[in-house]
N, C-alpha and C positions, 0 to 999 in steps of 0.2 A: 541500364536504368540508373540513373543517380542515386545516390544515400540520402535515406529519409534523414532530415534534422529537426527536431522540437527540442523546446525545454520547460524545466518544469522544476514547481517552487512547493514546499510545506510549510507550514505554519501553523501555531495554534498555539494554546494554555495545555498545561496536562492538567487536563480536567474533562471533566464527559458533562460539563456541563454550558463548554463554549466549543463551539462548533470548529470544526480544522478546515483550514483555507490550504485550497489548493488553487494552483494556479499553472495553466498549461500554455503553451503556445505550441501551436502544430501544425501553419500553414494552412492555407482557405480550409474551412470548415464545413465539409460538404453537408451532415449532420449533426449541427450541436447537441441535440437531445439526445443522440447516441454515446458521444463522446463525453458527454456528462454521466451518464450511466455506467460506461466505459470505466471512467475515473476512480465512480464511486467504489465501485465492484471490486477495481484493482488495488483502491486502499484500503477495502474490509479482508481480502484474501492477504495481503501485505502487513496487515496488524493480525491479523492471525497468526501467522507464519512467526510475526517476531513474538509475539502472545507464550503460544501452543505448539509451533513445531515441532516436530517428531516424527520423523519414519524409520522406524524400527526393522532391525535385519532376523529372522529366525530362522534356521536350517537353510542357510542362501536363500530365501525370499522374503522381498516384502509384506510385513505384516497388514500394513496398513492398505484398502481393495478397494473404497471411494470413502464419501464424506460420511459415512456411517462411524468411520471410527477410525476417521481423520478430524481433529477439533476445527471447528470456524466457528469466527463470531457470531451469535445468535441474534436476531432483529432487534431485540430485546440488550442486547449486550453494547448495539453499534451506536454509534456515536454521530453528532450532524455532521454532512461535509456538504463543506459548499464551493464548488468548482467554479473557477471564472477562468472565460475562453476569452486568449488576447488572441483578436484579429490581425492577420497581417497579410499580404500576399503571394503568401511563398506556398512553393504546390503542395497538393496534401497528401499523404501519406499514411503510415501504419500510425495506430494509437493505443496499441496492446499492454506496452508493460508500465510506462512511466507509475502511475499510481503504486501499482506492488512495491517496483524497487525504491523510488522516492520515501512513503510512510517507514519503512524502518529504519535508516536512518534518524529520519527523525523524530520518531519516540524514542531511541537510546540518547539523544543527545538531546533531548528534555528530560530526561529522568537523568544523565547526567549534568545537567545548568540545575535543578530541583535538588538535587544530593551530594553530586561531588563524587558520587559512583561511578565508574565504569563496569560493566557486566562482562564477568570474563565467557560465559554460556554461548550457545547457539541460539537460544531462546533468552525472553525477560526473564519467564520461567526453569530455569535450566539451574536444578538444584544439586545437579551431579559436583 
């Protein structure tokens, strides 16, 4: 079987008040409405992650058991994303992670173009 290829773009204001553009390309699009869902999912778990992340070690196990008391963004917390699927026709494939790994990147490198910061942490939040 061949290697899946896509690519994939972020953008946006840091602001929760103008929506993040994202932008995929991933080969005929068997369902859009999935893979926009897909997206969404994967840049709220992905802005989490650079948010809140935390998994904690205590007596050799993980502290953290599921999303009870693991932080993700709250409905209330998220932000608009608006996904746009570039058509092409190249065969289609997995669409699982782009969103995760894409958004943090690019929140640290808009809070560093807004400040002049780079975050030395594993998280934004990362006050150790």
């Amino acid at each position: 079987m061949p290697p899946v290829l896509g690519w994939a773009a972020v953008t946006g204001e840091l602001s929760f008040d103008a929506p993040l553009l994202f932008l995929i390309i991933c080969g005929i699009q068997v369902n859009p409405a999935i893979i926009e869902a897909q997206m969404q999912s994967g840049i709220i778990f992905g802005l989490s992650g650079a948010l809140f992340g935390e998994v904690t070690i205590k007596d050799g196990r993980v502290e953290q058991t599921n999303f009870g008391d693991y932080r993700i963004l709250r409905i209330n917390e998220a932000l608009k994303i608006d996904v746009h699927l570039v058509k092409n026709s190249k065969a289609p494939g997995g669409i699982g992670e782009p969103g995760t790994s894409c958004v943090m990147p690019a929140l640290t490198n808009a809070i560093y173009a807004a400040t002049g910061c780079t975050l030395p942490g594993r998280t934004v939040d990362d006050r150790r």
